[in-house]
Structure formats: structure tokens, C-alpha cells
DOTIMI-476557 format. One record per residue: x, y, z of N, C-alpha, C, O in turn; residue in three letters. Coordinates in steps of 0.02 Angstrom, whole numbers, padded with zeros to 5 digits, always signed. Layout:
<atoms>
XYZXYZXYZXYZAla ...
</atoms>
This chain:
<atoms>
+13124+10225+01313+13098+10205+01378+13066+10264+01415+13013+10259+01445Unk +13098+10312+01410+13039+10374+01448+12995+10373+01445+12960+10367+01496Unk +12955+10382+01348+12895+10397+01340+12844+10337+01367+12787+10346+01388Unk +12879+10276+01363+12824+10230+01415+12816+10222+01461+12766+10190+01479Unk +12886+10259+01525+12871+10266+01571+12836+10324+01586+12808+10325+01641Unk +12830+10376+01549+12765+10438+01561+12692+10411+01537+12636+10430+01557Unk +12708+10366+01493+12629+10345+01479+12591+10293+01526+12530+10286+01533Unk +12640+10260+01554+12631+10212+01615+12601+10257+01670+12541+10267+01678Unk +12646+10281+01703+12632+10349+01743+12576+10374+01742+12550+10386+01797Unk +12536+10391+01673+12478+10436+01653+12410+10358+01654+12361+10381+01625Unk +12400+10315+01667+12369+10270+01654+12334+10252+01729+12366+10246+01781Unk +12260+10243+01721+12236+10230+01807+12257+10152+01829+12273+10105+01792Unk +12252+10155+01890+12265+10092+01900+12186+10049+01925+12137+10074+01952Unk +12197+09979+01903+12108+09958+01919+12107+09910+01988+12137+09857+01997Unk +12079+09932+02018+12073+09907+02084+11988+09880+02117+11943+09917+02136Unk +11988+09813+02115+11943+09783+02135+11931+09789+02204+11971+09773+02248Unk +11847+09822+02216+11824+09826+02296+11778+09780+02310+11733+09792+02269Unk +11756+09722+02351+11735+09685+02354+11683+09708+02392+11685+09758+02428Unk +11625+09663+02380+11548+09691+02409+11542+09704+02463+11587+09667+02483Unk +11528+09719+02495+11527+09745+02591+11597+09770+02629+11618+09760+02686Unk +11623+09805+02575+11706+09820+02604+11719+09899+02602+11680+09946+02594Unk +11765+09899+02608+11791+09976+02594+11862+09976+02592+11898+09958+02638Unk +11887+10004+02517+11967+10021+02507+11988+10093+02525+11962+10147+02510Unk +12030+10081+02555+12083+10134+02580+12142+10140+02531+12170+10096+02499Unk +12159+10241+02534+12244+10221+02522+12252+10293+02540+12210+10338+02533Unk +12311+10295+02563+12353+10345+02615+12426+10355+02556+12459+10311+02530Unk +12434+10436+02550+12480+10454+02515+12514+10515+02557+12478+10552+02591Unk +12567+10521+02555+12592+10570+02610+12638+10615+02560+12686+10601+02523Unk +12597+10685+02576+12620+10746+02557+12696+10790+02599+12685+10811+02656Unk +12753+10797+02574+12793+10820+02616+12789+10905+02603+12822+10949+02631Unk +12741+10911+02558+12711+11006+02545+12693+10990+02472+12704+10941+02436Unk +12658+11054+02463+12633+11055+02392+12577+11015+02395+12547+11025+02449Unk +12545+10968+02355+12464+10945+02338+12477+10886+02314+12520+10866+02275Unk +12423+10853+02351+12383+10798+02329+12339+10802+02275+12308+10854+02271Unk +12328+10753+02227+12278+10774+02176+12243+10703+02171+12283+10658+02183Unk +12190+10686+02158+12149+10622+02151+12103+10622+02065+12076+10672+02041Unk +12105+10565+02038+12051+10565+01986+12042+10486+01985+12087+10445+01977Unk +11971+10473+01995+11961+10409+01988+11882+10404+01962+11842+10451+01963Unk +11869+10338+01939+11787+10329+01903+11775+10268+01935+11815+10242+01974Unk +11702+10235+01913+11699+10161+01938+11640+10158+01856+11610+10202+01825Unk +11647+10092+01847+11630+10061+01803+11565+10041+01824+11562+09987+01855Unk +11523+10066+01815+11455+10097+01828+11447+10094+01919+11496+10099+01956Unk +11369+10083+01947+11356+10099+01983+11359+10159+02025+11349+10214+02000Unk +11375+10149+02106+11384+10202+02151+11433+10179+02206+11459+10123+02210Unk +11443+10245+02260+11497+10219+02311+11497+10291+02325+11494+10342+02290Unk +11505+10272+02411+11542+10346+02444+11597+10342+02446+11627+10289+02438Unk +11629+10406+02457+11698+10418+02458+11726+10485+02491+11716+10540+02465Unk +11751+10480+02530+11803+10534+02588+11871+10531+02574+11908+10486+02555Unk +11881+10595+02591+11947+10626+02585+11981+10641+02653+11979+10701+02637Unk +12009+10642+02710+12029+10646+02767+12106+10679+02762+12134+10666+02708Unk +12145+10722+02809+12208+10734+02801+12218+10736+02890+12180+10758+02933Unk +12283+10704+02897+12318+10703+02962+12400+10733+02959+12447+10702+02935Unk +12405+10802+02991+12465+10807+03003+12519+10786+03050+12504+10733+03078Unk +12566+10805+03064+12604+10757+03120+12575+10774+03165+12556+10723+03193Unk +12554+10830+03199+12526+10831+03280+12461+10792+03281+12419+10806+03324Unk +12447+10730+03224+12392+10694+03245+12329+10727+03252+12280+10696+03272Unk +12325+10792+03234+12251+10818+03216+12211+10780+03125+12236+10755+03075Unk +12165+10791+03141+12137+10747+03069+12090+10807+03048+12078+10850+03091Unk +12068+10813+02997+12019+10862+02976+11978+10834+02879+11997+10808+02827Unk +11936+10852+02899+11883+10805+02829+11916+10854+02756+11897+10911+02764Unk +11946+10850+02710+11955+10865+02661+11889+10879+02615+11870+10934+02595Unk +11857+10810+02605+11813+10792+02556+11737+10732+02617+11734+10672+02628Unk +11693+10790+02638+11633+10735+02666+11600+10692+02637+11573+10700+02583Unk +11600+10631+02678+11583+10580+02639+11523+10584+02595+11467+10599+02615Unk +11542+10567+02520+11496+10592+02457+11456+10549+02429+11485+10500+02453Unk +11408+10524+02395+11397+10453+02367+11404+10465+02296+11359+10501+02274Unk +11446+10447+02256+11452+10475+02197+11430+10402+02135+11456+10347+02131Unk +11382+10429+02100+11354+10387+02043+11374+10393+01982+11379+10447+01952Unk +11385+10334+01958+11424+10316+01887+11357+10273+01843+11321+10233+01871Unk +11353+10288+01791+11279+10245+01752+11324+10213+01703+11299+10162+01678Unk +11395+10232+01677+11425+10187+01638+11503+10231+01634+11504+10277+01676Unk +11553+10227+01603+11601+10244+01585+11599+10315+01579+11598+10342+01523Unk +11598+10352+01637+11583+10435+01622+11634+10456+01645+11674+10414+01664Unk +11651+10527+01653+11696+10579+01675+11708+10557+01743+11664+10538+01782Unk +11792+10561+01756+11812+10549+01827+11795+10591+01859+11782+10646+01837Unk +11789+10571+01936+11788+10635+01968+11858+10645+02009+11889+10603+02043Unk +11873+10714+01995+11935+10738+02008+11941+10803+02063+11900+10847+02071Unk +12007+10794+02098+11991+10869+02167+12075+10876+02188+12103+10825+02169Unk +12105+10908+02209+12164+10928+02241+12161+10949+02295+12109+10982+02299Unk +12186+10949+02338+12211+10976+02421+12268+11011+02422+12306+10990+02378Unk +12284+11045+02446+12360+11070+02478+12365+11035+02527+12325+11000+02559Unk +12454+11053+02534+12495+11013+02592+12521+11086+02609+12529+11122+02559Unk +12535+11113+02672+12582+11165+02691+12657+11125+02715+12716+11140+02710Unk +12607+11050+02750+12681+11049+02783+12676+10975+02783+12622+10965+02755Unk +12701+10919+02797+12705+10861+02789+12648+10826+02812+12637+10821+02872Unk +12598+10793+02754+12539+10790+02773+12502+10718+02748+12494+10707+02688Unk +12488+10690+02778+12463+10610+02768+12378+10617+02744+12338+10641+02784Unk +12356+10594+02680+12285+10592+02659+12279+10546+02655+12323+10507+02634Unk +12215+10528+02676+12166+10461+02689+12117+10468+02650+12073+10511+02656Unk +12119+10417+02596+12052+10401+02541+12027+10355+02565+12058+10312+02596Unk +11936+10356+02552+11921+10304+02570+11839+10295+02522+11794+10337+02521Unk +11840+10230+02487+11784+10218+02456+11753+10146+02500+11779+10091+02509Unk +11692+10169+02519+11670+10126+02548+11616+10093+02514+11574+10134+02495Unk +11601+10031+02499+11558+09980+02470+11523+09952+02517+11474+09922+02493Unk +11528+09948+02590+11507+09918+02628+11426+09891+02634+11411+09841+02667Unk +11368+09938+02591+11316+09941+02607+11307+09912+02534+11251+09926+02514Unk +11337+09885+02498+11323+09839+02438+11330+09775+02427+11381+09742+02440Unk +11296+09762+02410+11289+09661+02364+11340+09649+02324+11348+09592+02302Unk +11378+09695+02309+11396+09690+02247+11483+09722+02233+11501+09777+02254Unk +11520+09686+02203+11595+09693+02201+11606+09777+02143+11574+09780+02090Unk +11635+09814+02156+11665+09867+02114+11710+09870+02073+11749+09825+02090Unk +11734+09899+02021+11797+09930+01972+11803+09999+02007+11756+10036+02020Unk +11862+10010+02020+11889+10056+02026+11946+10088+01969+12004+10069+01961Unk +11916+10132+01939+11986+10175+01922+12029+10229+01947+12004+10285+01943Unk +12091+10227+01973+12110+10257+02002+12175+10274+02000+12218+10231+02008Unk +12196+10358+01984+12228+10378+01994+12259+10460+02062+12237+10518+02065Unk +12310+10428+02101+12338+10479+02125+12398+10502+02139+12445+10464+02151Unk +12404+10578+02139+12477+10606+02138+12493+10649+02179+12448+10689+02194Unk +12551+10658+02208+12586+10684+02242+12622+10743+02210+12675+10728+02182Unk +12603+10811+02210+12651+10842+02178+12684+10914+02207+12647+10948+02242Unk +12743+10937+02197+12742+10999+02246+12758+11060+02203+12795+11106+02219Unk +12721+11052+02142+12722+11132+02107+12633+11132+02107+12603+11183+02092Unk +12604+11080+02124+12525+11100+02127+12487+11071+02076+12428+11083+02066Unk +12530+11024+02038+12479+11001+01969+12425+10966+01964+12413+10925+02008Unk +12388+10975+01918+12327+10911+01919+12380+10842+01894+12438+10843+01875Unk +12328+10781+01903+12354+10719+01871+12328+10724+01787+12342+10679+01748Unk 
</atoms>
């Protein structure tokens, strides 16, 4: 049972974005790093990175990017630090499209600093 729960673990998850929308997801760092790797099954899409600590300051991690996929290519992947208990805001926005997305997506929480 381990090794399938590490291989489970290691596997993106696929998340459907519907045409004129935008998916969110918020992972909260208590120190140490955030790490992100995700693709889309062709096309394009922007995507931001945001971090909010407790005193409610926000600051842009990652400015909003438009990142293009022509078919099954290399994820794109990035890490942040956490110093201190720290809430990140992903956000892929579709909004300015006709058209529904694949998302692959993986993210982790880790506090020795690892990639996913």
C-alpha cells in the first residue's frame, strides 16, 4: 500500500475549466514552500500566483502570464517560499475564451523546500 500511495501522490490531478471562467485554489503554507507544476492539453490561459500573510497584506508571486500549450508539452513549474504562515492564491483564468480547458495539475506544500 505505500508504493501506491506515493504513486497516487506523484500523479496530476485533471481539472476541468469551463469557457469564460476562472479556477482558483488556495494552499496554505505554515513555512517552508509552495511548489506548483501543471500543463493544459493544448491551447492557452493566464495564470497568477498571489500570496497573503496573516496581517492581510497580499503581494504578486507570479504576474499574470499567458502561457501556451500546442499539445502535450513540458509543465510549467515554480516554487515560492513561506517564512511564516502563508496562504497562496492560484489562479487560471479562461475567462476571455469560447472554449472549456484540461488542466493538469499538481501542488505541494513542503517545508524542507522540495520540488513536486
Amino acid at each position: 500500500k505505500g508504493w501506491a500511495d506515493l504513486l497516487e501522490s506523484w500523479k496530476p490531478r485533471e481539472i476541468s475549466i469551463p469557457a469564460r471562467s476562472t479556477h482558483h485554489e488556495i494552499l496554505v503554507a505554515p513555512g517552508g514552500s509552495v511548489s506548483w507544476q501543471w500543463a493544459l492539453v493544448g491551447s492557452s490561459i493566464t495564470f497568477q500566483v498571489q500570496r497573503q500573510t496573516g496581517t492581510g497584506a497580499s503581494e504578486m508571486v507570479l504576474q499574470p502570464t499567458e502561457c501556451h500549450f500546442h499539445d502535450l508539452e513540458e509543465p510549467i513549474f515554480g516554487r515560492a517560499m513561506a517564512q511564516k504562515p502563508t496562504e497562496f492564491h492560484f489562479s487560471w483564468d479562461n475567462s476571455a475564451s469560447h472554449w472549456s480547458k484540461k488542466l493538469l495539475l499538481r501542488l505541494e506544500v513542503s517545508s524542507t523546500g522540495n520540488s513536486p
